[in-house]
N, C-alpha and C positions, 0 to 999 in steps of 0.2 A: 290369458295373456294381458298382462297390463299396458295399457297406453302413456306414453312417456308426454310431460304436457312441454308445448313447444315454449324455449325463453322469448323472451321480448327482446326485439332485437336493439344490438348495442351497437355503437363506436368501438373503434380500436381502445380507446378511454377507460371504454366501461361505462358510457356513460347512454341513457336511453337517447333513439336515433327520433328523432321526430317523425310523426308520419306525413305520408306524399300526399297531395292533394286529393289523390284517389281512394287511401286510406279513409281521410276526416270524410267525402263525400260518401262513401260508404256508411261510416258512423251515425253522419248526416242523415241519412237514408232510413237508421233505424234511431231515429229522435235524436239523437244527444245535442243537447243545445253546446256543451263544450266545443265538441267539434265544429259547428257550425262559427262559433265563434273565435276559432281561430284559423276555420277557411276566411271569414271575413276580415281578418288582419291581416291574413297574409297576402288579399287579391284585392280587396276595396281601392288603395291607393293608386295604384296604376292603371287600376278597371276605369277609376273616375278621370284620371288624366288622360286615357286613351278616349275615352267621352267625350272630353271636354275637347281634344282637339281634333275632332270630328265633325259636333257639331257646333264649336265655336260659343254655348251660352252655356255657363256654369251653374245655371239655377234647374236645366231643363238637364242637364247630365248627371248632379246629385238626385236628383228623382229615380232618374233610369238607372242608378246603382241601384236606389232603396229597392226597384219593383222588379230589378234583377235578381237582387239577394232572396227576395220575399219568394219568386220563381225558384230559386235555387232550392227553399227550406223546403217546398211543394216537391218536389220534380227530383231529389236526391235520390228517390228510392230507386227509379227508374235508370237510374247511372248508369251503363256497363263499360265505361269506356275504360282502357288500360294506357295511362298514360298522357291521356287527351283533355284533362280536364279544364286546362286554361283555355282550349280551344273551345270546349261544351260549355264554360263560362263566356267566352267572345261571342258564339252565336246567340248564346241568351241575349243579352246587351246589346248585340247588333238588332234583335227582332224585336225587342223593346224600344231603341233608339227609333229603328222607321216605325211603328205605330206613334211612338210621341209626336215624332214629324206629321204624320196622317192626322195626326185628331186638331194638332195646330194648325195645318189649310183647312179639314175642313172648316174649325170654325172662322178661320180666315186671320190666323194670329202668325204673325210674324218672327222668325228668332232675330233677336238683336244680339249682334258681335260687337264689343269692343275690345281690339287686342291691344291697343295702348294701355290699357291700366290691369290688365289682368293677363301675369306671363305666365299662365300656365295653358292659356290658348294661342299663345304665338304659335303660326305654322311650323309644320317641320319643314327640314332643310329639303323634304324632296319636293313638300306643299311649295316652297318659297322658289326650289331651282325650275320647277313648272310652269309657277306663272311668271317667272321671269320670262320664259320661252313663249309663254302663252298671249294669245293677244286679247282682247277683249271679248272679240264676239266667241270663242272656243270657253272659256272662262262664264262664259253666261249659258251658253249651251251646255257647257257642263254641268252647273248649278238647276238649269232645268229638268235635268234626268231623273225618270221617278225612284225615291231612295231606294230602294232595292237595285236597280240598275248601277247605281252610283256605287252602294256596298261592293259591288262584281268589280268592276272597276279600280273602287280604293285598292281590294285584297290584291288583282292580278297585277295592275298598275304600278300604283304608287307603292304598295306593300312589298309587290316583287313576288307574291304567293303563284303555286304550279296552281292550276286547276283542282286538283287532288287537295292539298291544301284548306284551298279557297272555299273548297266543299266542305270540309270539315269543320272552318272556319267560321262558314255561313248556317250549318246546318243545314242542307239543300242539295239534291243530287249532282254529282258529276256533270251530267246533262245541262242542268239548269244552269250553271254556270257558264255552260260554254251559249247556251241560248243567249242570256239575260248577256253575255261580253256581247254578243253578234247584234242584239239590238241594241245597244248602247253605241255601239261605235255607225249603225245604221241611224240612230237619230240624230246623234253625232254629225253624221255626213251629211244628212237633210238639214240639218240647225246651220250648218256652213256652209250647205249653196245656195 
């Protein structure tokens, strides 16, 4: 019995369909620097701006793409997600982002914001409609929350993300999510009375 070979899939056109993120990461998986290089055209740009208005300093978020990417070219093989993979890219980046935070206290280095001269860290409209509401001491209470409580937070908060989500998101059980909301919002309350 002969095996029939499958075509490459097309457009209504005729014309080859690009592959899904899942595809190239698969590819990724088994070397192909091609692949790789057009997962990073196609997620670099928004990965860094989603960075950068995160953590508000643009020298410390082009990093966390390079050592997210660099994580990516490692860790492709291990893929299995169907579908997920902006999400399997976000938690990469989120858990990149809090170590760069981590190694900057401990050596005791500071991020500097400047949103006047660089608009691609202006707040979003939900960052902006919060601290409008927000007053000062809640706003500094907030900023002390250790980043990983903060990440819980951004996703269910300001993101809008379900738990379910937020887990996928963060890469971190269901569990841990609703932990890390419950003491967040308990240090939260101790930071305010």
């Amino acid at each position: 019995m002969r095996r029939r070979r499958s075509k490459p899939s097309t457009t209504v056109s005729g014309a080859r369909a690009e592959p899904s993120d899942d595809e190239l990461l698969r590819a990724i998986g088994r070397g192909s620097q091609e692949a790789f290089e057009e997962y990073y055209t196609r997620n670099a740009a928004w990965l860094l701006l989603r960075l950068r208005r995160r953590c508000g300093d643009a020298e410390l978020a082009a990093d966390v793409v390079q050592e997210t990417f660099l994580a990516v070219w490692r860790a492709a093989g291990s893929y299995r997600g169907r579908g997920q993979a902006g999400g399997w890219l976000w938690s990469i980046a989120t858990r990149r982002l809090i170590d760069a935070h981590r190694r900057r206290v401990a050596r005791g280095e500071s991020v500097a914001v400047d949103l006047d001269h660089d608009p691609a860290v202006a707040p979003s409209a939900e960052e902006e409609a919060l601290a409008a509401s927000l007053d000062a001491d809640l706003a500094s209470a907030l900023h002390r929350l250790a980043p990983e409580l903060r990440a819980v937070l951004q996703a269910t908060v300001l993101d809008g993300l379900s738990v379910r989500e937020a887990a996928v998101l963060l890469d971190i059980p269901e569990g841990t999510v609703k932990t890390r909301a419950r003491r967040a919002r308990l240090h939260l309350k101790e930071a305010l009375t």
